[in-house]
N, C-alpha and C positions, 0 to 999 in steps of 0.2 A: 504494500500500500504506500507506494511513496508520493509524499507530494501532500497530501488527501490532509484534512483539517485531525487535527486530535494525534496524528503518527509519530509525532516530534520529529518529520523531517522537516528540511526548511527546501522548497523548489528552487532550483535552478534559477536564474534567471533568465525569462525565455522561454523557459518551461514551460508544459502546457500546464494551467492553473500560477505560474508563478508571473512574480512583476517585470514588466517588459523597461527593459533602461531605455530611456530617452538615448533618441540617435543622436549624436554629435555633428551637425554638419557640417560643419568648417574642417574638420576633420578628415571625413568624408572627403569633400571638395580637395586638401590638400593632396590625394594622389598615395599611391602606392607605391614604394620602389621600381623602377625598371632597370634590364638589365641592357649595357652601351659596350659594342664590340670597339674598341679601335686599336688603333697602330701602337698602341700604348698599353693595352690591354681589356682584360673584359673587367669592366664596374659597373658596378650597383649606382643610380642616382635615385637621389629621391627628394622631389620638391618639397619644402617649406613655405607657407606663406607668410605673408607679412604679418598677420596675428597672430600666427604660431611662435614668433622669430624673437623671442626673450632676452638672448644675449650679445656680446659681443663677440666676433673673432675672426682671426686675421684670415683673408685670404691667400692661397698658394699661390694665384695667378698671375694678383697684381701687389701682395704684398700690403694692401689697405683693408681695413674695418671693415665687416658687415656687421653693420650697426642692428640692433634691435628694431624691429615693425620695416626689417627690409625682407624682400623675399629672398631667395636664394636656393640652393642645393648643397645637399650632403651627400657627398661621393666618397666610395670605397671600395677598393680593391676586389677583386671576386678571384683571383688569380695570384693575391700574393705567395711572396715565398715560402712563408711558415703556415699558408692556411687560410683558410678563410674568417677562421675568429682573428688571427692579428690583423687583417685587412680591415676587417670590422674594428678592432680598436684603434686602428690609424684613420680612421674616417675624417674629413674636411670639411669645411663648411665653405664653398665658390661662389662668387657673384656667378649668376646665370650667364651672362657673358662672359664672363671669366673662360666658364667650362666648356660653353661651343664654341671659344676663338682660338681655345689651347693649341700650345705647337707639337709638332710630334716630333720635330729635332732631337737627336740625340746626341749628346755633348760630349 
């Protein structure tokens, strides 16, 4: 009898008989990771938007501020060398232009 009044279970959220969470839409709206093949490697991006965007931090691209309430992207490795969790803990935060003007030069 799960779920059902008097069981001492608590429903799921979602569940059928239990409380439905209010959808988040700005949430929603900000986008899911996708995955970017390039000459540089395969990464994860994933947009931010301006309301979502709390802090400050520096750009790889051009070396300047993405200031808070800017949109931007969080890119990461999908292919690094140790993995895909260290890729994920070297993740960046690019100006959107930053990210589709990047060069593929290799130095």
């Amino acid at each position: 009898m799960s779920g059902r009044a008097g069981s001492g279970k608590v429903p799921k959220p979602g569940a059928k008989g239990g409380p439905v969470p209010e959808l988040d839409l700005e949430r929603a709206r900000s986008g899911f990771a996708r995955r970017e093949s390039a000459p540089d490697g395969e990464w994860s991006v994933r947009p931010i938007t301006a309301s979502r965007a709390e802090k400050t931090y520096i750009c790889p691209g051009c070396s300047t501020a993405v200031l808070p309430g800017v949109a931007h992207l969080v890119v990461w490795s999908e292919d690094h060398l140790f993995g895909a969790a260290a890729g994920l803990a070297e993740r960046r935060h690019w100006h959107t232009n930053c990210w589709t003007s990047r060069s593929y030069r290799y130095r």
